[in-house]
C-alpha positions in Angstrom: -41.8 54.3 26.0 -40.9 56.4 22.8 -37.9 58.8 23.7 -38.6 62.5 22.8 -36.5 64.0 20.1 -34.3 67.3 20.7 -36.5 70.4 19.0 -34.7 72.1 16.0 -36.1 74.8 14.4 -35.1 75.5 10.7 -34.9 79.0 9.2 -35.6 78.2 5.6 -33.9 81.1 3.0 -35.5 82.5 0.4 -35.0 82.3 -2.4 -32.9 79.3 -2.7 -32.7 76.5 -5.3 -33.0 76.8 -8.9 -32.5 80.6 -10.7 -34.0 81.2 -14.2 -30.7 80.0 -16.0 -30.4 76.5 -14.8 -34.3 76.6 -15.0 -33.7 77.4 -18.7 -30.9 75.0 -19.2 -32.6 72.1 -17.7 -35.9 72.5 -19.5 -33.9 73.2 -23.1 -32.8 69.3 -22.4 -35.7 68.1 -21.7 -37.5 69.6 -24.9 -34.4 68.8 -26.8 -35.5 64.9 -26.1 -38.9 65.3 -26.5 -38.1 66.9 -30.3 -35.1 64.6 -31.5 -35.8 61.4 -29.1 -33.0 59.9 -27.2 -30.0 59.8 -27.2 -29.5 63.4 -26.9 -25.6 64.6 -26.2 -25.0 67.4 -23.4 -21.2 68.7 -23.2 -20.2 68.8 -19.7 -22.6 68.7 -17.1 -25.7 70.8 -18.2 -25.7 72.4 -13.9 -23.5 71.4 -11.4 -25.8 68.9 -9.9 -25.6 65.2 -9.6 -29.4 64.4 -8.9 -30.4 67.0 -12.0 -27.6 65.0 -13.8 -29.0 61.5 -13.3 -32.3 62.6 -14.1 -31.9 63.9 -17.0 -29.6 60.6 -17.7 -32.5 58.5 -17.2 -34.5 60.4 -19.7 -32.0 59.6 -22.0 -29.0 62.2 -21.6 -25.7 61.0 -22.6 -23.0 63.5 -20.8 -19.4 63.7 -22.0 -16.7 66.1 -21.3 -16.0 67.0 -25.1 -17.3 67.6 -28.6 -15.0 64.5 -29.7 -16.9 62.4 -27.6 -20.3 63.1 -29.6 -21.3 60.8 -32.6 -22.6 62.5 -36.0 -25.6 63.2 -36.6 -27.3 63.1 -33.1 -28.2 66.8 -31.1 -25.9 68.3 -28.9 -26.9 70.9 -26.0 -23.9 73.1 -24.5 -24.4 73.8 -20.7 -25.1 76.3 -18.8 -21.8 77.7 -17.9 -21.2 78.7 -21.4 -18.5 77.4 -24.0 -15.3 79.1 -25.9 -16.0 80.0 -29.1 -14.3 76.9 -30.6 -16.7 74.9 -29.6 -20.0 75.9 -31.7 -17.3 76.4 -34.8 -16.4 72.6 -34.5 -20.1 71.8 -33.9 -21.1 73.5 -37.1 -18.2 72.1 -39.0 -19.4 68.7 -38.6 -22.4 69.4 -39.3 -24.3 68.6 -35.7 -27.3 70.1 -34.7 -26.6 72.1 -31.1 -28.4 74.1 -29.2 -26.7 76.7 -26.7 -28.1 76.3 -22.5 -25.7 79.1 -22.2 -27.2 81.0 -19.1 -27.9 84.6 -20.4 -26.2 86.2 -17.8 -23.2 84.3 -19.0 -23.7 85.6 -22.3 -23.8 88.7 -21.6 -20.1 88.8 -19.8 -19.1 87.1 -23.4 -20.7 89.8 -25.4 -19.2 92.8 -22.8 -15.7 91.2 -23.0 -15.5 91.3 -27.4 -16.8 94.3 -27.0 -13.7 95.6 -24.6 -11.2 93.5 -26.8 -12.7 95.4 -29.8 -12.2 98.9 -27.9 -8.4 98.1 -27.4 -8.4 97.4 -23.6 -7.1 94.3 -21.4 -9.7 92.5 -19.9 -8.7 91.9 -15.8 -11.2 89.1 -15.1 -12.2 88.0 -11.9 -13.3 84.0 -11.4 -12.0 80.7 -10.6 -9.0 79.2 -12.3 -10.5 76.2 -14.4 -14.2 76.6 -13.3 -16.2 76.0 -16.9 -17.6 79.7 -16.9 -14.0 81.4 -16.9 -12.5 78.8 -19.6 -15.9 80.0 -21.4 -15.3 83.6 -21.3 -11.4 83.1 -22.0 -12.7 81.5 -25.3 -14.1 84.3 -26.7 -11.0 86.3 -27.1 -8.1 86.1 -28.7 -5.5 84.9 -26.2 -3.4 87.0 -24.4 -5.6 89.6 -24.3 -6.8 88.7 -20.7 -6.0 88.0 -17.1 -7.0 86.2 -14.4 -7.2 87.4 -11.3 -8.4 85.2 -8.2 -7.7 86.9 -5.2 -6.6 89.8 -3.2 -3.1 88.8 -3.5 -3.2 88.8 -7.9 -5.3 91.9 -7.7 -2.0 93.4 -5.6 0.5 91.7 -7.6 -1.0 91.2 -11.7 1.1 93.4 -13.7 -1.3 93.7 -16.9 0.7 94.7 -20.3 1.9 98.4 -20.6 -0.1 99.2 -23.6 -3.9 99.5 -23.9 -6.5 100.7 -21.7 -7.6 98.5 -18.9 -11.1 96.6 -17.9 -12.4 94.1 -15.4 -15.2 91.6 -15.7 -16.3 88.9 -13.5 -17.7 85.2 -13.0 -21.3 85.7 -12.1 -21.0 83.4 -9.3 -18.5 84.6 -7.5 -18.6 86.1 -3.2 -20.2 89.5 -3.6 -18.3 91.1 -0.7 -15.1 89.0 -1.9 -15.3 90.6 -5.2 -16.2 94.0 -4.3 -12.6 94.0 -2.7 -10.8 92.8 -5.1 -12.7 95.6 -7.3 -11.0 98.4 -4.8 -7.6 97.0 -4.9 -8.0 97.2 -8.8 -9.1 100.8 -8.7 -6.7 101.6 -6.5 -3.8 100.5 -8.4 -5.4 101.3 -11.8 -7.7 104.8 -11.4 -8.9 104.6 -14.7 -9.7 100.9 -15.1 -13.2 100.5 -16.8 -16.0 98.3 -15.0 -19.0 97.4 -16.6 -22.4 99.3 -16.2 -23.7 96.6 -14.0 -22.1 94.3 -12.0 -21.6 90.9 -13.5 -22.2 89.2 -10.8 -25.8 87.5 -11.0 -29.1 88.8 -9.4 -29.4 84.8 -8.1 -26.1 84.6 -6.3 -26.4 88.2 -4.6 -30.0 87.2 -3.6 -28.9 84.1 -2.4 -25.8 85.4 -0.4 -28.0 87.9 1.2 -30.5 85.7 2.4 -27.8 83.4 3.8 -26.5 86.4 5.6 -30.1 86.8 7.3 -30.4 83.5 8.4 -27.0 83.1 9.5 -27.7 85.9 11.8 -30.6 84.3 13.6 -28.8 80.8 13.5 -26.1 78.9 15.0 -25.0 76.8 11.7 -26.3 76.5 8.4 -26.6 74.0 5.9 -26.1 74.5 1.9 -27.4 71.7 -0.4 -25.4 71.9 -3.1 -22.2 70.4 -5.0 -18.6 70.6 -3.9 -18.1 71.9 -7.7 -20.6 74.1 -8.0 -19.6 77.9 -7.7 -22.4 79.7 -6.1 -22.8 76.9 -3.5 -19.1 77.3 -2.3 -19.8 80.8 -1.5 -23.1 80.5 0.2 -21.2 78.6 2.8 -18.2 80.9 2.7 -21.1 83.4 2.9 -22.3 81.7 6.0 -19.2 81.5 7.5 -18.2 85.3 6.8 -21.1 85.8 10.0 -19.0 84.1 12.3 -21.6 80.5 11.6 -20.2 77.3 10.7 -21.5 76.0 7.4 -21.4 72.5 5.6 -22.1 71.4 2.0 -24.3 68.5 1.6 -25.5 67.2 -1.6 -28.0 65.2 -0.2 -29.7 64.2 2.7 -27.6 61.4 3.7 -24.6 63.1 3.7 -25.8 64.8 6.7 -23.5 64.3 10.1 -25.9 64.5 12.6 -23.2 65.3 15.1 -22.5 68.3 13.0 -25.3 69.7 14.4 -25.0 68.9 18.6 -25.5 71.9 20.7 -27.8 73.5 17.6 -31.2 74.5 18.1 -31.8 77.2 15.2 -30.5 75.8 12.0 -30.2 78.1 8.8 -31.1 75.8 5.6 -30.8 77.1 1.6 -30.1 75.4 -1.7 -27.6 76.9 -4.5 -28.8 77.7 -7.7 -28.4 74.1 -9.4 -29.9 72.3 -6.5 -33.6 71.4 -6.7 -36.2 72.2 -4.3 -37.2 68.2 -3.7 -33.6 68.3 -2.1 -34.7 70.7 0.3 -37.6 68.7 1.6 -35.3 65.7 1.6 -33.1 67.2 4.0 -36.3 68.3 5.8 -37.4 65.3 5.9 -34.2 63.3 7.1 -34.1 66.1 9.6 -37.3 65.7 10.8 -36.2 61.9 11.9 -33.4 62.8 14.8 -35.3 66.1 16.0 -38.5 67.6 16.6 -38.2 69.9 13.5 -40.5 72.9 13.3 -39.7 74.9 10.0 -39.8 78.8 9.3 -39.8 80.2 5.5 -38.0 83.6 5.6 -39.5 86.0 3.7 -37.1 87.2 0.6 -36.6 88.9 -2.6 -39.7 87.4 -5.0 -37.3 86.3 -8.4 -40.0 86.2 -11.3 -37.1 86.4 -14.0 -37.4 84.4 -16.9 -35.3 83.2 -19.4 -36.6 82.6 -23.5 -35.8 79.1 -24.8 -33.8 78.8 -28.2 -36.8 79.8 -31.4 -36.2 76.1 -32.3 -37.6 75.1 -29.0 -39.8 77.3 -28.5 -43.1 75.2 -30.0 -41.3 71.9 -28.9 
């Protein structure tokens, strides 16, 4: 006699997975092999994704943490977090071809903060100590010239230098309701600090951290697929828990603890923006073996942004 399984039904976010920039990066590897043939270099991981990283090995990707580590004459592809300035300099000095994955959005906090350094102010910025986007944006400045601040307890406590005027940028991936505090406790301490026009923070990570918020409403855990290093993940499930929901990390399907989930019935499920969606339906899948799974998709903002691939791609 077959023994019935326990009914769980999944509220599935939207959107979730991949956003246009690790979209772009990805597929900028991809053609980047297709034009020059394997072996084609990629400094540090192109996302923060192991499946997307083996793939892309198999296809002939060769991944290393530094421009040393890449042999003359053979392509080179920066990832999508962005790089310091030095690095393109070095690449062009020995003479490699390279092609920037930079996300856009990334750029764009780059191109905000010279543009503050050449105005004279300080730049305040708001990220993750050693996470590749802040070393990144550090890069493109002279140093000195800017701050970290992590937390609540720098923004109360970072004493900036006395002359100059004063700005704050931010990582794009960061907790939007995390950063909007720190935010106030820098205007309130600095009055005439300058933000930028927009915030920094990117339309995929609010979008994703508001549809957490609506499943983790109608849930009573949710699940992120995502990496333990990757940025925007992190916060989905310090999103998650913000609703008073427990939330766990997986990266794939069998990291799953099914006794994580005793006592749930309604089970919030998303993807960061590095994850894939065939992880999705592997989880939904490996769910679908302990319970009787029925599955809602939530209805959510439709992303159709899309990112240009580098001209030299472009007919690749």
């Amino acid at each position: 006699m077959a023994i019935s399984k326990r009914p769980l039904h999944l509220l599935i976010a939207a959107p979730r997975g991949f956003c246009a920039g690790v979209d772009r990066a990805i597929r900028i590897v991809e053609l980047a092999l297709e034009k020059y043939g394997a072996p084609v270099y990629v400094r540090h991981e192109i996302v923060h994704n192991k499946y997307v990283v083996d793939s892309l090995k198999a296809k002939g990707a060769i991944f290393v943490p530094e421009l040393d580590e890449v042999p003359d004459g053979v392509p080179v592809v920066f990832s999508a977090h962005g790089v310091p300035k030095a690095v393109p300099a070095k690449a062009e000095e020995r003479g490699l071809d390279y092609l920037d994955a930079t996300c856009p959005l990334v750029s764009k906090v780059h191109r905000q903060a010279e543009r503050l350094i050449e105005s004279g102010h300080h730049i305040l910025f708001i990220g993750h100590a050693g996470h590749p986007e802040v070393i990144g944006t550090f890069g493109q400045v002279p140093e000195g010239r800017i701050t970290l601040v992590e937390d609540l307890e720098d923004a109360e406590s970072v004493v900036p230098p006395e002359a100059g005027s004063l700005a704050y940028l931010t990582q794009t991936t960061l907790s939007v309701d995390d950063t909007a505090e720190i935010i106030d406790v820098l205007r309130r301490r600095f009055p005439a600090i300058k933000g930028p026009k927009s915030e920094d923070i990117c339309y995929a990570t609010s979008n994703r951290q508001a549809a957490v918020k609506d499943i983790a409403r109608r849930s009573q855990a949710v699940l992120v697929i995502g990496a333990p290093y990757s940025s925007n993940s992190v916060r989905l499930v310090e999103v998650a828990e913000r609703e008073g929901v427990p939330g766990r990390l997986v990266g794939r399907a069998d990291e799953i603890d099914i006794g994580w989930l005793g006592g749930v019935s309604t089970l919030g499920l998303t993807a960061g923006a590095s994850a894939p969606e065939v992880l999705v339906r592997e989880v939904v899948d490996f769910l679908s073996g302990h319970f009787e799974v029925t599955e809602e998709q939530i209805d959510g903002v439709d992303e159709r942004m899309v990112f240009k691939l580098p001209v030299s791609l472009q007919a690749a």
